[in-house]
N, CA, C and O atoms as a GROMACS GRO file, in nm:
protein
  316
    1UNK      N    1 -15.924   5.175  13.976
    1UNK     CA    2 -15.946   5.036  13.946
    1UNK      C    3 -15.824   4.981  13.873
    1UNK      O    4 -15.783   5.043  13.775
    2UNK      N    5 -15.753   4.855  13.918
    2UNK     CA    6 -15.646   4.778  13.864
    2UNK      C    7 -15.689   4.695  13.767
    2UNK      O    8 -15.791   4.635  13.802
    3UNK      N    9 -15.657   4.674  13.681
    3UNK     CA   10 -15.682   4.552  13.538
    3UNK      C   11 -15.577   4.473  13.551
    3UNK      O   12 -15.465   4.518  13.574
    4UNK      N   13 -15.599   4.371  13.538
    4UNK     CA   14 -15.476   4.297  13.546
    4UNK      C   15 -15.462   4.198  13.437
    4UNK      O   16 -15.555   4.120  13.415
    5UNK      N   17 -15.354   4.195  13.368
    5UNK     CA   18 -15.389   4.108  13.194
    5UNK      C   19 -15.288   4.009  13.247
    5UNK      O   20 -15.217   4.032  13.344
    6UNK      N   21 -15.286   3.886  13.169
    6UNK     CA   22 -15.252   3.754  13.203
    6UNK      C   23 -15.180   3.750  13.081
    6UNK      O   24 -15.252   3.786  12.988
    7UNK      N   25 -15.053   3.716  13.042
    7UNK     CA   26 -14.948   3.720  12.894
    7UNK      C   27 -14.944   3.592  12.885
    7UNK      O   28 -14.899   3.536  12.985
    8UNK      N   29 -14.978   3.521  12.790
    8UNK     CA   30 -14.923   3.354  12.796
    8UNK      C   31 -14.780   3.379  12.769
    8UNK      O   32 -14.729   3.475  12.710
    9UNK      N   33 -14.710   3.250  12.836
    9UNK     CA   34 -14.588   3.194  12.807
    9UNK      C   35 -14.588   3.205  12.664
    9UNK      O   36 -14.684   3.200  12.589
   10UNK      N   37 -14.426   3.226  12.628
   10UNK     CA   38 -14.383   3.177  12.502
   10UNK      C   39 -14.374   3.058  12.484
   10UNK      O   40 -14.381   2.981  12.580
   11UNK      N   41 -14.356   3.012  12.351
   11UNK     CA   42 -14.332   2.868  12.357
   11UNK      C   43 -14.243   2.858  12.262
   11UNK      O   44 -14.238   2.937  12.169
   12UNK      N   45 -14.149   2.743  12.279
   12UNK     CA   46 -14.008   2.748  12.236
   12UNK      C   47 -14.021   2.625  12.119
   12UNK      O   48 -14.123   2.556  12.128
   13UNK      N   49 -13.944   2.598  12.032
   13UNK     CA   50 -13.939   2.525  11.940
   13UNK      C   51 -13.811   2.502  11.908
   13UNK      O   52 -13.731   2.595  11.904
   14UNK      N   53 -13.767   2.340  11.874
   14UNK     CA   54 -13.601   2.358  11.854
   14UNK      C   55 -13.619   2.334  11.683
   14UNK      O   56 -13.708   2.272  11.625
   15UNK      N   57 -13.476   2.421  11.616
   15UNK     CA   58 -13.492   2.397  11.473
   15UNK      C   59 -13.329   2.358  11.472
   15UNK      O   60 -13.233   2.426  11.508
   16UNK      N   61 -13.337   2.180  11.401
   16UNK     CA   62 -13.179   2.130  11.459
   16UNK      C   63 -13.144   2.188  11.262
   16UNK      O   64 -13.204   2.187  11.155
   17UNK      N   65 -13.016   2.227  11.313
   17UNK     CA   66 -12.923   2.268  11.206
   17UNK      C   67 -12.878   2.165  11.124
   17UNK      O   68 -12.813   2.083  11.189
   18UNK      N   69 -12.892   2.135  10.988
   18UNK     CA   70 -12.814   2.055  10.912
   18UNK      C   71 -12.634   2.077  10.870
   18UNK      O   72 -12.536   2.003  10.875
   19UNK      N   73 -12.659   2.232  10.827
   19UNK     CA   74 -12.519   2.266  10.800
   19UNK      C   75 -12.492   2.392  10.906
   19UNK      O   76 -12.552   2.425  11.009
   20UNK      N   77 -12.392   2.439  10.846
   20UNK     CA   78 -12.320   2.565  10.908
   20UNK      C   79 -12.434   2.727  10.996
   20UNK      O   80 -12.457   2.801  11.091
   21UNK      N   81 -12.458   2.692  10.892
   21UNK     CA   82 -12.595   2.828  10.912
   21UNK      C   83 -12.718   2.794  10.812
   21UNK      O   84 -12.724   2.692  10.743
   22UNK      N   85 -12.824   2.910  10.817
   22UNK     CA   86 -12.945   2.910  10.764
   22UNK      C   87 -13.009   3.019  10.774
   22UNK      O   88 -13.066   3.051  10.879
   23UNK      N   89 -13.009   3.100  10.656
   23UNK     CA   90 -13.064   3.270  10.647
   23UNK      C   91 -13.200   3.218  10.752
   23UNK      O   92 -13.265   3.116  10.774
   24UNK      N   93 -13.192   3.366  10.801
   24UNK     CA   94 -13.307   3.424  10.902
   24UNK      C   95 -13.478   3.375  10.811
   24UNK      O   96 -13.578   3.330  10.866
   25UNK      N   97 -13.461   3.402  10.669
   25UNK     CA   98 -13.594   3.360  10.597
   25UNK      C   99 -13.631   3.251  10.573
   25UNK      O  100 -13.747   3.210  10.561
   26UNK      N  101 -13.524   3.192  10.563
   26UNK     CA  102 -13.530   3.006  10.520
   26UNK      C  103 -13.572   2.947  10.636
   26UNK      O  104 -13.635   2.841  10.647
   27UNK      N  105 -13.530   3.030  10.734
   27UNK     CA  106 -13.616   2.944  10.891
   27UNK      C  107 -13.717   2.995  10.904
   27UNK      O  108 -13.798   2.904  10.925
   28UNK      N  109 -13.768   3.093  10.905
   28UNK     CA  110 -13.895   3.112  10.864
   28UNK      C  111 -13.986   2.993  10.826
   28UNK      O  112 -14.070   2.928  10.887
   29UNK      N  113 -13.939   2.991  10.713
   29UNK     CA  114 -14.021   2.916  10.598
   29UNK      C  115 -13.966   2.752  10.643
   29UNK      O  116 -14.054   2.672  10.611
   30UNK      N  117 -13.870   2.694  10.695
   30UNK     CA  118 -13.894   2.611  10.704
   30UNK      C  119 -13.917   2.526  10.826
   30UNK      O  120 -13.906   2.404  10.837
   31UNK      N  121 -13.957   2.626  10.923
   31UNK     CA  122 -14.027   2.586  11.061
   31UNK      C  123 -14.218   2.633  11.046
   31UNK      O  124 -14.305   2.641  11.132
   32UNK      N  125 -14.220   2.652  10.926
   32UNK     CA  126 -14.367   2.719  10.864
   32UNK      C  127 -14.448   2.806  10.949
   32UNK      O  128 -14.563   2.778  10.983
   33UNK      N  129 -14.362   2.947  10.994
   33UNK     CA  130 -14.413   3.014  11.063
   33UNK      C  131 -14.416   3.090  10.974
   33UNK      O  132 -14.414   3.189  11.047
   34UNK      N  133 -14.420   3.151  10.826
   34UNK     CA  134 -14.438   3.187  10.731
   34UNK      C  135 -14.490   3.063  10.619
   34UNK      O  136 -14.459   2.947  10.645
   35UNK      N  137 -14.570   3.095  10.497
   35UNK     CA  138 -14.566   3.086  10.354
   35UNK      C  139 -14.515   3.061  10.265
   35UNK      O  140 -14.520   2.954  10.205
   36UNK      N  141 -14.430   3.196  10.226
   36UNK     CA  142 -14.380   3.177  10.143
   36UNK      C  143 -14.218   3.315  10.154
   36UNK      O  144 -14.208   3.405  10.238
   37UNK      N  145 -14.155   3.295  10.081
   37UNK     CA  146 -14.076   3.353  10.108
   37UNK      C  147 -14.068   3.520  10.127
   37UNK      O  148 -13.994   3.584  10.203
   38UNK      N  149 -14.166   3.567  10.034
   38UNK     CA  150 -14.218   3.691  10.020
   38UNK      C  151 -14.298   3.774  10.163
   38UNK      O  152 -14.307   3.884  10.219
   39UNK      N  153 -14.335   3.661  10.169
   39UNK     CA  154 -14.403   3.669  10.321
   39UNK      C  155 -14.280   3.671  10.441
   39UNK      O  156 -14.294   3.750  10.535
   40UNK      N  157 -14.173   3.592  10.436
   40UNK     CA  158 -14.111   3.618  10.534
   40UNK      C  159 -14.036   3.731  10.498
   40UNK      O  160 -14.020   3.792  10.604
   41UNK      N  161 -13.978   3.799  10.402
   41UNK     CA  162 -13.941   3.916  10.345
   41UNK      C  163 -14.036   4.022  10.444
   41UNK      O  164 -13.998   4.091  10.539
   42UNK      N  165 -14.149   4.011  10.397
   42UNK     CA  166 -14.246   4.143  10.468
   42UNK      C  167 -14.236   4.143  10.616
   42UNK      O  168 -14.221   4.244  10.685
   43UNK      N  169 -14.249   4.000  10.667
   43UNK     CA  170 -14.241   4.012  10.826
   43UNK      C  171 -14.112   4.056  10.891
   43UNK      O  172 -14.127   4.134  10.985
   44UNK      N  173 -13.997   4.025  10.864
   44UNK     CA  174 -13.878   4.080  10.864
   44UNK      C  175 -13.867   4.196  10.857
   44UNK      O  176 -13.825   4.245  10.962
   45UNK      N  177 -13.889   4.280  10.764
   45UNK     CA  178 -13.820   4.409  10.716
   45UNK      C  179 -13.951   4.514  10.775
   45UNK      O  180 -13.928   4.635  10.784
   46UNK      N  181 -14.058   4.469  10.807
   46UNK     CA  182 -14.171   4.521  10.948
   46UNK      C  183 -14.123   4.537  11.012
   46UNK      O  184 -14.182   4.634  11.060
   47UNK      N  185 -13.996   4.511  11.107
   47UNK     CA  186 -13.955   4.449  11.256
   47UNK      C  187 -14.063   4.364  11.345
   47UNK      O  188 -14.118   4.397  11.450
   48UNK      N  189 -14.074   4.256  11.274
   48UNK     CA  190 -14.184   4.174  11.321
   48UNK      C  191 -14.116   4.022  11.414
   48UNK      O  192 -14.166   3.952  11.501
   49UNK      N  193 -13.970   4.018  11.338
   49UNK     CA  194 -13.896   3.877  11.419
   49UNK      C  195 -13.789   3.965  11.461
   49UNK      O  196 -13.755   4.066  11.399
   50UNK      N  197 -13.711   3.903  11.624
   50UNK     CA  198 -13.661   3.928  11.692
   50UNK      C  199 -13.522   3.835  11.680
   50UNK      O  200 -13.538   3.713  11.678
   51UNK      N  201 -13.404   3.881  11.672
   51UNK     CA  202 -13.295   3.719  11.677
   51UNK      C  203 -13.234   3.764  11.808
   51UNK      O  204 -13.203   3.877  11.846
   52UNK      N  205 -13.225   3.634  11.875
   52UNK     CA  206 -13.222   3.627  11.983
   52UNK      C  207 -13.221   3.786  12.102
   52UNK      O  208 -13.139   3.832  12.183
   53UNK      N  209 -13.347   3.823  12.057
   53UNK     CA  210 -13.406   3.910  12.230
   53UNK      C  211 -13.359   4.056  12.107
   53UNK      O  212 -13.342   4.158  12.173
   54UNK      N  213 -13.342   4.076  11.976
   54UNK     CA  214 -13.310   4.270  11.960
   54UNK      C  215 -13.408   4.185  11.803
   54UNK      O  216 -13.409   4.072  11.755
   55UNK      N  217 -13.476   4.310  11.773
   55UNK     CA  218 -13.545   4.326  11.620
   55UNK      C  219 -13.448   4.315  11.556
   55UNK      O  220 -13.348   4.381  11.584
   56UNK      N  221 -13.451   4.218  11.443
   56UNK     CA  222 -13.334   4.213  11.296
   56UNK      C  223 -13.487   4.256  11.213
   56UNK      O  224 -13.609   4.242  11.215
   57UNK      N  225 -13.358   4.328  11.134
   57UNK     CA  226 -13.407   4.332  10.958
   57UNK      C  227 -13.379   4.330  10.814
   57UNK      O  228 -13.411   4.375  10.704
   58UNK      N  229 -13.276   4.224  10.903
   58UNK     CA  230 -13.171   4.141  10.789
   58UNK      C  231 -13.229   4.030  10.749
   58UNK      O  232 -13.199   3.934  10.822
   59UNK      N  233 -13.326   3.995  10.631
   59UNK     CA  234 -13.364   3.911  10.624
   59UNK      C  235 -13.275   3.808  10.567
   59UNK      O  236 -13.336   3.715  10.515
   60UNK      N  237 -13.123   3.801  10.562
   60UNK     CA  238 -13.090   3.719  10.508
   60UNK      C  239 -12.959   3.714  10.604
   60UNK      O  240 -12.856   3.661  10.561
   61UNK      N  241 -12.965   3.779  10.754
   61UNK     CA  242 -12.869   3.712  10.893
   61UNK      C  243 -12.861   3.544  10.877
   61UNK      O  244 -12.926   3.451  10.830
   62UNK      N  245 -12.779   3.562  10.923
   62UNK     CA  246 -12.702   3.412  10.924
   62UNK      C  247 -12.757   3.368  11.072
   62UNK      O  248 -12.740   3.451  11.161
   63UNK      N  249 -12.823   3.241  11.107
   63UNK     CA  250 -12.842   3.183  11.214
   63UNK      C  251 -12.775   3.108  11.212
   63UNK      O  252 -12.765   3.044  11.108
   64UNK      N  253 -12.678   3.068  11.343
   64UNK     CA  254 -12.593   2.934  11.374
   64UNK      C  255 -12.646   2.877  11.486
   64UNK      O  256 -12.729   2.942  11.549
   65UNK      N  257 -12.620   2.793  11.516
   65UNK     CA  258 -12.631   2.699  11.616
   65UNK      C  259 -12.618   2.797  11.797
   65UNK      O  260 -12.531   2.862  11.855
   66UNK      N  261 -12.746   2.757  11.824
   66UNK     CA  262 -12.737   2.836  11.999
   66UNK      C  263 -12.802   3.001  11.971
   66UNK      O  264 -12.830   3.074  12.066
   67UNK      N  265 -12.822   3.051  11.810
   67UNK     CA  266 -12.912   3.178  11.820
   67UNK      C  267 -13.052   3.123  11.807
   67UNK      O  268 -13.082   3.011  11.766
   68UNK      N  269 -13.153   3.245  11.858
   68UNK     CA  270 -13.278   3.202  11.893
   68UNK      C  271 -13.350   3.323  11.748
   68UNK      O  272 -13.294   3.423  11.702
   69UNK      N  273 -13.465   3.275  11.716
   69UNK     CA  274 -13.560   3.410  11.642
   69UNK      C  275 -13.647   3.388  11.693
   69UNK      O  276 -13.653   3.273  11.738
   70UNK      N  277 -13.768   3.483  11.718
   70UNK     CA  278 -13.903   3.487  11.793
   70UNK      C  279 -13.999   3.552  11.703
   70UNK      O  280 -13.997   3.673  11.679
   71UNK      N  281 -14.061   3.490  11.665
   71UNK     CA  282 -14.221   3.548  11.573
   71UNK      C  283 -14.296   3.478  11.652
   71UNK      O  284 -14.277   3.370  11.708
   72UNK      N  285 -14.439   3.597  11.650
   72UNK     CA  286 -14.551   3.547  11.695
   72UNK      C  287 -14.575   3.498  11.800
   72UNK      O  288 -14.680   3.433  11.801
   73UNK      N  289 -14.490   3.503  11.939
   73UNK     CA  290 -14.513   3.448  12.002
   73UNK      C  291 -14.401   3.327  12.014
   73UNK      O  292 -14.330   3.334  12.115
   74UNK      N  293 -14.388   3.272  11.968
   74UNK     CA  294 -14.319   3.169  11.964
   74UNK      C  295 -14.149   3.196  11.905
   74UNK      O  296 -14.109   3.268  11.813
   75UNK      N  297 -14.078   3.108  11.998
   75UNK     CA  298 -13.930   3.105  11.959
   75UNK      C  299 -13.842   2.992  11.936
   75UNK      O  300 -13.827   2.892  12.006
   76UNK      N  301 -13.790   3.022  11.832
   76UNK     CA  302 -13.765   2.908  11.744
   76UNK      C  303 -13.570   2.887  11.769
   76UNK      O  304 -13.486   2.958  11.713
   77UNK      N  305 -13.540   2.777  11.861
   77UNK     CA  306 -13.406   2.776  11.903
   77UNK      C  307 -13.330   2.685  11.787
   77UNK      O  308 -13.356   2.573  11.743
   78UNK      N  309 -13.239   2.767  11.760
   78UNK     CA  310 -13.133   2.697  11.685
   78UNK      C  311 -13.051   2.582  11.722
   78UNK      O  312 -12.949   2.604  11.786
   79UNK      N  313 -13.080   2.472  11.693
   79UNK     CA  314 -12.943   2.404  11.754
   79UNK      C  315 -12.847   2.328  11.635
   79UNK      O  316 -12.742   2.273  11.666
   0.00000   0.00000   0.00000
């Protein structure tokens, strides 16, 4: 017998850049896919967010403009 499971789509989100960069946690927290900062600390260093398509567990990588992070389902594009 075959099972066949159905994956929803991801869904993408743009997070526009003010300055140069923006630690991996601060986007977190300020696309509110986390709490609080502590919280994005734990999800991070889990291997729980992805920057663009490999597990980081640098919670304090530098995102620039055109990298992607993915929690939960959802991916959050830098621009």
């Amino acid at each position: 017998m075959k099972i066949k499971v159905k994956v929803a789509p991801k869904e993408h989100q743009e997070f526009i850049l003010k300055g140069d960069y923006i630690r991996l946690d601060d986007l977190l927290k300020n696309v509110s896919a986390v709490q609080t900062g502590g919280h994005a600390k734990i999800v991070i260093q889990d291997g729980e967010v992805k920057v663009n398509g490999e597990v980081c567990t640098m919670r304090g990588k530098k995102m620039r403009s055109g990298d992607s992070a993915e929690f939960e389902r959802i991916i959050y594009d830098v621009k």
